[in-house]
C-alpha positions in Angstrom: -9.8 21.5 -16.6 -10.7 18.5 -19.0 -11.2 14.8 -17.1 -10.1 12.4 -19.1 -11.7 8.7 -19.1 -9.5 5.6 -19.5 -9.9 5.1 -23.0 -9.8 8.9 -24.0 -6.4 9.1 -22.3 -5.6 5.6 -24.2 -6.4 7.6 -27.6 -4.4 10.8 -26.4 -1.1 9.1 -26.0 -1.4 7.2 -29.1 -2.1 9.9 -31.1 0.7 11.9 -29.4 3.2 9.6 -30.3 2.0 9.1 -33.9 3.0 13.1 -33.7 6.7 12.0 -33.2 6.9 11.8 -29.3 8.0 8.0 -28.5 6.4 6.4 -25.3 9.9 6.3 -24.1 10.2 10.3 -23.5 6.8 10.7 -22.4 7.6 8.0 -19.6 11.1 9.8 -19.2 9.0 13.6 -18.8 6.5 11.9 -16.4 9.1 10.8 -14.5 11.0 14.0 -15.0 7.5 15.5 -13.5 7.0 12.8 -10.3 10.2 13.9 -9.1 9.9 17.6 -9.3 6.6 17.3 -7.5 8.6 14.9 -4.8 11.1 17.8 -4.4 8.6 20.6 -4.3 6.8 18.7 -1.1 9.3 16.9 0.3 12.3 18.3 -0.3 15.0 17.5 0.0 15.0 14.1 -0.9 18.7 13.6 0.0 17.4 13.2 3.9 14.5 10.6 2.8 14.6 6.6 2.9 12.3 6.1 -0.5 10.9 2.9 -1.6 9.7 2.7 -5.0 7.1 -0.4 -5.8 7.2 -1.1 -9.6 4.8 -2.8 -11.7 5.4 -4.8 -15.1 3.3 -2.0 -17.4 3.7 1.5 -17.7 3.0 2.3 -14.2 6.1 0.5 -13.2 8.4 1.6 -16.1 7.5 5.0 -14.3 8.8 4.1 -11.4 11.9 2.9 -12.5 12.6 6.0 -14.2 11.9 8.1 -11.1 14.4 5.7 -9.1 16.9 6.6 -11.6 16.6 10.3 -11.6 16.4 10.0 -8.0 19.7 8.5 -7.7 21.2 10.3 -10.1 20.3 13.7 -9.3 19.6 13.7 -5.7 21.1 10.8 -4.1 18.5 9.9 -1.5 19.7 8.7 2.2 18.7 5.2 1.3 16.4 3.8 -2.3 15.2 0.9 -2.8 13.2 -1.0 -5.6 10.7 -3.5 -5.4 9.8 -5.1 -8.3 6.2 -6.8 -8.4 7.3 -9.3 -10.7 10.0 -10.7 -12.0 12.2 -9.0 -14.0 11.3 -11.3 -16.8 8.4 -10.5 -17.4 8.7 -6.7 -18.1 7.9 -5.5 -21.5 8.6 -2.8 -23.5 9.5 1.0 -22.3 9.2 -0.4 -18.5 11.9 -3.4 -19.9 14.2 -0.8 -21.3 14.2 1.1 -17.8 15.0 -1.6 -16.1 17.9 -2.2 -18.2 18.9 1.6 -17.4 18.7 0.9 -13.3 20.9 -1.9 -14.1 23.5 1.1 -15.7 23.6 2.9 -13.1 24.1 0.0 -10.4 20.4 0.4 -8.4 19.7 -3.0 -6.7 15.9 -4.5 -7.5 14.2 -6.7 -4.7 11.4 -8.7 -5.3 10.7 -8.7 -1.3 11.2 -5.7 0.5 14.5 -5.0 2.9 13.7 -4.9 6.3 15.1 -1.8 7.0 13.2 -0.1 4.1 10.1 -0.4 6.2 11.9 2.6 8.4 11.1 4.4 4.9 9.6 8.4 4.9 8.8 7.8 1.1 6.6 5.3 -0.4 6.4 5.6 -4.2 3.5 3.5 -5.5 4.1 2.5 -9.8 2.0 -0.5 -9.5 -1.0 -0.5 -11.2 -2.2 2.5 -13.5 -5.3 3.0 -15.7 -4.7 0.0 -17.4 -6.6 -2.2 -14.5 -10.0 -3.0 -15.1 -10.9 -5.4 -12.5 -9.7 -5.9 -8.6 -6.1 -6.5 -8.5 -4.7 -10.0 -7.9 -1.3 -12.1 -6.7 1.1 -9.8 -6.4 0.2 -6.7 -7.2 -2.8 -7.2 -4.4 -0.3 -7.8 -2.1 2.0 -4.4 -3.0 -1.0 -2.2 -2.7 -1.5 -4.2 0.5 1.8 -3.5 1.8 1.8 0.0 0.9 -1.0 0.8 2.9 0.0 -0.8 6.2 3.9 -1.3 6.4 5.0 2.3 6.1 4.1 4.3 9.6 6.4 6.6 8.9 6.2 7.4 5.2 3.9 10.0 3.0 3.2 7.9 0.1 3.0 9.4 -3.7 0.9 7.6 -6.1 2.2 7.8 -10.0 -0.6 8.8 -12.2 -3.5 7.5 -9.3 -3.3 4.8 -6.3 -3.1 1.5 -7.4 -6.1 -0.5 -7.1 -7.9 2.1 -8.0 -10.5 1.8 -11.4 -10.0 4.4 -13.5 -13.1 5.6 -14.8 -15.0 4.5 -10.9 -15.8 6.9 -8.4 -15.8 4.2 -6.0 -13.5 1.1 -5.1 -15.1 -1.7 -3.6 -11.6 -3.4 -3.5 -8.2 -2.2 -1.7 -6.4 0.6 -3.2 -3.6 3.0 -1.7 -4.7 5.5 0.0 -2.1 8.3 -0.9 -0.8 11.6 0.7 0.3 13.0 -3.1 -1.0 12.1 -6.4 1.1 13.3 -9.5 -1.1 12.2 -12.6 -0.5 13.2 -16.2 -1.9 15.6 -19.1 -5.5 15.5 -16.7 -7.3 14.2 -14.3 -9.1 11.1 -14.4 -12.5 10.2 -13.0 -11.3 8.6 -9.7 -9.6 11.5 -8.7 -12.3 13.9 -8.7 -15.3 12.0 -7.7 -16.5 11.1 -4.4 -15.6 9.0 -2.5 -11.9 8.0 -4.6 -11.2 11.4 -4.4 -10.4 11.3 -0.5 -7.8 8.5 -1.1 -5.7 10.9 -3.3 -4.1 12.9 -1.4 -3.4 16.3 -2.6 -3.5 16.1 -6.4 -1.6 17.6 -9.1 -2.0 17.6 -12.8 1.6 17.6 -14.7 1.2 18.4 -18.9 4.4 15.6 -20.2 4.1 16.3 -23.9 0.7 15.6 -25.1 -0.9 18.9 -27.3 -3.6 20.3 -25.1 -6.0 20.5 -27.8 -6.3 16.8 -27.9 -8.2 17.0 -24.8 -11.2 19.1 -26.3 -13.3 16.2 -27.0 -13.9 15.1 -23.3 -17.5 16.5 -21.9 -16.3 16.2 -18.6 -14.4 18.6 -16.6 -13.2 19.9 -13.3 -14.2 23.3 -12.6 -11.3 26.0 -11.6 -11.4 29.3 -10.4 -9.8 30.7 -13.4 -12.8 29.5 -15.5 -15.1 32.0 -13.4 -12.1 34.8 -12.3 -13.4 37.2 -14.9 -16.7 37.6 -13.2 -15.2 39.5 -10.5 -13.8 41.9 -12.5 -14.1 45.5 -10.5 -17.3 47.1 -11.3 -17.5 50.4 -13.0 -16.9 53.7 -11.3 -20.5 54.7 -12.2 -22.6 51.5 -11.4 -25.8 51.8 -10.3 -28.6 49.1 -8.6 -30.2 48.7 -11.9 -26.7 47.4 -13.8 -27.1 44.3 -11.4 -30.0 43.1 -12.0 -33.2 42.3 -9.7 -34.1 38.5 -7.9 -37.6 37.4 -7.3 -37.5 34.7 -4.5 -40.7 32.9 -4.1 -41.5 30.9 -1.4 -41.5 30.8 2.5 -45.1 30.0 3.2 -46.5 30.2 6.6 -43.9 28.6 9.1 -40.9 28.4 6.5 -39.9 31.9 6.4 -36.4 31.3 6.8 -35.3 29.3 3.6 -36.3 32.1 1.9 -34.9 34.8 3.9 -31.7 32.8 3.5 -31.3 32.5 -0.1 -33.0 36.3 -0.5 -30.1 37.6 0.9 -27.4 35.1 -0.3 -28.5 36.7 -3.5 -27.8 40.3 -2.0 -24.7 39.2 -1.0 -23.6 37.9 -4.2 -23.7 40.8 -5.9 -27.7 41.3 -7.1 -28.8 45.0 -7.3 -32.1 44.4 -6.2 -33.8 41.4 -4.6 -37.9 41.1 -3.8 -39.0 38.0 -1.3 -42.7 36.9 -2.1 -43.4 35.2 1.0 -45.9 34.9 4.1 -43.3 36.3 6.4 -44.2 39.6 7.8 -40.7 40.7 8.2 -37.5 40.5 6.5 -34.1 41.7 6.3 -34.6 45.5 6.1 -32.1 45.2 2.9 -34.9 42.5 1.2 -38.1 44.4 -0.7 -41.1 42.4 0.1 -44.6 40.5 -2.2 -47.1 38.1 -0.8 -46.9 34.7 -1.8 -50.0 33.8 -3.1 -50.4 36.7 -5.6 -46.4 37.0 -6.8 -47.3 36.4 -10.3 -48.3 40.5 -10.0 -44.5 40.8 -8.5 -43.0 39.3 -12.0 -42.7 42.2 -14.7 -39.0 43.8 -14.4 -37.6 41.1 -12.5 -34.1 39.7 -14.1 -33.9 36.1 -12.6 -36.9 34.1 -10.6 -35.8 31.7 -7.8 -38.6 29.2 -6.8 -39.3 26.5 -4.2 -37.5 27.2 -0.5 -40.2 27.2 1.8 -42.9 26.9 -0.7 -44.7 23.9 0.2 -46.2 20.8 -0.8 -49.6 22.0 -1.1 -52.2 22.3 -3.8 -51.9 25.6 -3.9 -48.1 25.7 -3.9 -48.3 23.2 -7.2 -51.0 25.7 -8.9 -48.7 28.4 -8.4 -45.3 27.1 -9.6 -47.5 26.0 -12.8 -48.1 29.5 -13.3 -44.8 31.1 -12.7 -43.2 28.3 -15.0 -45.5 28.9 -17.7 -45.4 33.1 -17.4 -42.0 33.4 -16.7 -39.7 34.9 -19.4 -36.5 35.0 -17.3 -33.6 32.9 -16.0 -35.4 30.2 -13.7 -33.3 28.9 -10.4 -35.9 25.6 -8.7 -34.8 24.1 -5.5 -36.6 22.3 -2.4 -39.9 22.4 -2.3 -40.6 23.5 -5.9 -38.4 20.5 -7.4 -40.5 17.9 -5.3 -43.8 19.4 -6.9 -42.1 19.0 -10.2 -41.6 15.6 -9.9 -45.3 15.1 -10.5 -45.2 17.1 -13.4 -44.1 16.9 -17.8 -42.7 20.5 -17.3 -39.2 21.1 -19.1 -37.6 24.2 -20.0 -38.9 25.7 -23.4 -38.9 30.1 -23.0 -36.1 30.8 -20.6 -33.3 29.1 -19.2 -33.5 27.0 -16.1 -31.3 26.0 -13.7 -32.6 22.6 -11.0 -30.9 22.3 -7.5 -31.8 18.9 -5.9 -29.9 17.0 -3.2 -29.9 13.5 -4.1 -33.2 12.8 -2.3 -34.9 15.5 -4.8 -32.9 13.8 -7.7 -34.2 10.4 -7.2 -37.8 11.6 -7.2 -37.5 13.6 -10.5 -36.2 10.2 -11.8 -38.7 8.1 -10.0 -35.1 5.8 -8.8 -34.1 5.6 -5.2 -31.3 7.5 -3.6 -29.2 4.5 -4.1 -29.3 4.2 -7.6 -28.7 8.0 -7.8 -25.7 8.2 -5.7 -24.5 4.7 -7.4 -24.5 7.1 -10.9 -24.3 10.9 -10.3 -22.9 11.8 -13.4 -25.9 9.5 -15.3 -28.1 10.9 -13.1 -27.1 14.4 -14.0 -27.0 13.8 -17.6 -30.3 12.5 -17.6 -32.3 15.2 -15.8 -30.7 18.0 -18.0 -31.6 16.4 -21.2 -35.3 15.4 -19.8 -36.1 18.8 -18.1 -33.2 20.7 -20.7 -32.3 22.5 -17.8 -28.8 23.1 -16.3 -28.8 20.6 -13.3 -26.7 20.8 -10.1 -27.0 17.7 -7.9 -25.5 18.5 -4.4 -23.3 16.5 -2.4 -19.8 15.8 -1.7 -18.1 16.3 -5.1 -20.8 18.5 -6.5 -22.1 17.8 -10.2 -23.0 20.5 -12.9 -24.4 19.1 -15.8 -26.3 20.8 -19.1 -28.9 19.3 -21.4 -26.3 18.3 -24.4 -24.2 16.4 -21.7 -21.5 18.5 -20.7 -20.8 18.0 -17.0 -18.8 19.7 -14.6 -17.5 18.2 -10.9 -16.9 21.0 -8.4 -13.7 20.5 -5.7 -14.5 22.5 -3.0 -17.2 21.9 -0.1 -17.2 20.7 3.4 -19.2 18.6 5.8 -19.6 21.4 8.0 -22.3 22.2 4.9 -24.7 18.9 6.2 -27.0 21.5 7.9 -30.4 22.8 6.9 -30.3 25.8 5.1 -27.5 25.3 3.0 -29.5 24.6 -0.4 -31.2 27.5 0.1 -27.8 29.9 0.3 -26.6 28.3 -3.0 -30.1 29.0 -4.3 -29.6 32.8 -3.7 -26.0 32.3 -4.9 -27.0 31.2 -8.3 -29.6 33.4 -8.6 -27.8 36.4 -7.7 -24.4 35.4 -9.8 -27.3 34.9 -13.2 -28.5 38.7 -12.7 -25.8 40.2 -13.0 -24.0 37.9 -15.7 -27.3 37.0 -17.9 -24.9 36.3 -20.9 -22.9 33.8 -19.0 -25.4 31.6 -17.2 -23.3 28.1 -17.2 -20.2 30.1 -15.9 -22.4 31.8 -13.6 -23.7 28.8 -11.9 -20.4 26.8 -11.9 -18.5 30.1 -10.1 -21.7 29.7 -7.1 -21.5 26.4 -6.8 -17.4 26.6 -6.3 -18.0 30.2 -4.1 -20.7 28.1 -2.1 -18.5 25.0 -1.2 -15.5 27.2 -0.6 -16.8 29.0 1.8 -18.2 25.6 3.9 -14.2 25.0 3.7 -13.4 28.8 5.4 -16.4 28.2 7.5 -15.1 25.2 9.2 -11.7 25.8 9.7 -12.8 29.1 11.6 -15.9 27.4 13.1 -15.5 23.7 13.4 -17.3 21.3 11.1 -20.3 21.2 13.8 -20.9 24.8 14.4 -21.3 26.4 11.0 -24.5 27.8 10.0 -25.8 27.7 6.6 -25.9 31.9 7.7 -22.8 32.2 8.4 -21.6 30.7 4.8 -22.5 34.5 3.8 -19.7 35.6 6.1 -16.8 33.7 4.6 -18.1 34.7 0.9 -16.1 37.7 0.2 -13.1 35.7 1.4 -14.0 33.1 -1.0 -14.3 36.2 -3.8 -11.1 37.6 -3.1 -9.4 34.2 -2.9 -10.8 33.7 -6.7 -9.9 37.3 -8.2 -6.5 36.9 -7.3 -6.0 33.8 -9.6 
């Protein structure tokens, strides 16, 4: 799913209305849209007090249209309208719906009723993504009242919570902090980056009129399960191992065994025919083959995918072999932990096979040479600029997950948990990614986008069978073919 920024959803609606759709309708079919949603999660709204706060722009002409469909067609218990500003000082479609409340007899405040603060609605049509600043006055003082006069109400933000910025992933500033957020033709960066995102609510995306092919030229986008569904497509009746291709995991030096005995069989699990764990471990998993560290390059020929760095070290050693791995391989390349750290000391970018990079923010600052700060301050700039220095597919980790490719495309993945701040966890998604690019070498970008989704869904199962403080970065593994199943049945 496209995100949209400020000014590419400016350009959208005006070229949709030099395609013959005035403003008016599309503000009468995101109206149309707001209320369905309000019926779908609410319903129904006949036994609901509803307060609808109305901006002078757009926003607000919104919300004046939703108070007259609401009245109109479903005759809640008890609506009322609080206008910002003065009437006065409405312009253009949001003056004309005005005009129509005044038809069909609603009753506009400028303060609020005291017995609409018994409300089980709040409708918030103050500010949309015109704001490019804090907000001030009055509006301030809506968004303030919003957020703490309304104990009982869910509150429903029209196209994203007031106060909010757009094209920010963070508000220093008040905003509402809504329960539903109904926003139209896509998403915008606030509602799918960390930390805006948790002030949303649940979100849903509402197409009002605008042609879909209008939204092609935006390089960001939300990933979905349908984008990956056809991955899991049931495997032919006569598969064998070799159809699935065959993982080389390198690392786990002495006393680090386990990161790669983690992402060695989160590969398995994913779906990998085969999968071979160079390491200093004596034992493994029964299911894992095993290759000594220190002369893997022997272990190379016939493998489909190389996975690098968990458990590897920091040594001298550890550098002179990743050199030589990066320089023979021929296949896909997946580099996390330690192998990412040693990189930072190094000119290597991708040139004979594709690479995919897995740092936590930490990692992602040192590959800059910026702090974590300044990283977490700009993840998508971050992202952009490791994939086109290193031209490598780039997933930075966090809350809000970012997928990014060297000629700037970037992806934000929903799904993910706290319960995943645990050690180990990098290197599962490792073996996910890896083990997802074996058996789908033609579709590496959707391959690494599906992991990273399958990955964070399962920290959601994990936790709401487990508790946010009990899950393992193991037992991620259990809740995968959950995750799967959840995924082929979109």
């Amino acid at each position: 799913m496209k995100v949209l920024t400020a000014a590419q959803m400016r350009e959208v609606d005006r070229h949709t209305i030099e395609l013959g759709i005035p403003g008016i309708i599309l503000m009468e079919n995101a109206a149309h849209a707001v209320v369905r949603e309000m019926v779908k999660a609410f319903g129904p709204l006949s036994l609901h007090r509803i307060v609808i706060y109305c901006g002078k722009g757009n926003n607000g002409g919104d919300g004046l249209a939703i108070a007259r469909l609401l009245t109109v067609n479903h005759k809640p218990a008890e609506l009322h309208v609080v206008l910002v500003h003065p009437e006065s000082e409405f312009e253009g479609d949001a003056a004309t719906n005005v005009k129509m409340l005044q038809a069909v007899g609603i009753e506009r405040h400028q303060q609020l009723p005291f017995d609409a603060r018994m409300s089980t609605i709040v409708v918030d049509a103050v500010l949309g993504t015109g704001i490019n600043g804090p907000p001030r006055g009055a509006a301030l003082e809506a968004i303030h009242a919003i957020n703490t006069q309304f104990p009982l109400a869910k509150v429903v933000a029209v196209d994203l919570p007031s106060g909010m910025l757009s094209d920010a992933s963070r508000t220093d500033h008040e905003s509402v902090r809504a329960d539903l957020t109904v926003t139209f033709t896509a998403p915008k960066p606030c509602h799918v980056l960390a930390p805006n995102c948790v002030n949303i609510g649940e979100l849903v995306v509402v197409l009002i009129g605008s042609p879909v092919s209008l939204l092609a030229r935006s390089k960001l986008a939300l990933s979905e399960a349908s984008d990956f569904a056809a991955l899991f497509a049931p495997r032919a009746g006569d598969a064998n191992k070799g159809v699935y291709g065959h993982v080389l995991v390198v690392g786990g030096a002495a006393g680090k065994s386990g990161a790669v005995r983690m992402a060695g069989l989160a590969a398995l699990k994913m779906g990998a025919g085969l999968v071979t764990v160079a390491t200093d471990a004596a034992e493994l998993n029964p299911e894992l083959m095993t290759h000594g560290l220190w002369d893997c390059m022997a272990a190379l020929p016939g493998k489909s995918v190389l996975a690098i760095g968990p458990g590897l070290g920091d040594s001298a050693e550890a550098a002179a072999l990743l050199v030589k791995l990066l320089a023979s391989a021929k296949v896909p390349l997946v580099i996390d932990a330690d192998a990412l750290n040693l990189l930072a000391g190094m000119e290597w970018s991708a040139s004979q096979a594709p690479a995919v990079m897995t740092p936590h923010p930490g990692e992602m600052g040192r590959l800059l040479g910026i702090s974590t700060a300044e990283v977490q301050a700009d993840r998508i700039g971050a992202v952009e600029k490791l994939a086109l220095t290193r031209n490598a597919v780039v997933v930075l980790k966090g809350q809000r997950s970012l997928i990014g490719t060297p000629d700037g495309r970037v992806w934000i993945n929903p799904t993910g948990s706290p319960s995943m701040a645990k050690g180990g966890s990098g290197d599962v998604l490792t073996g996910l990614v890896a083990g997802l690019i074996a058996q789908h070498p033609q579709s590496i970008e959707v391959a690494i986008c599906a992991a990273v989704y399958l990955h964070g869904f399962c920290g959601e199962l994990g936790a709401q069978a487990q508790t946010e403080q009990c899950l393992l970065a193991t037992d991620l593994l259990e809740y995968l073919p959950g995750a799967i199943r959840a995924v082929q049945q979109v």
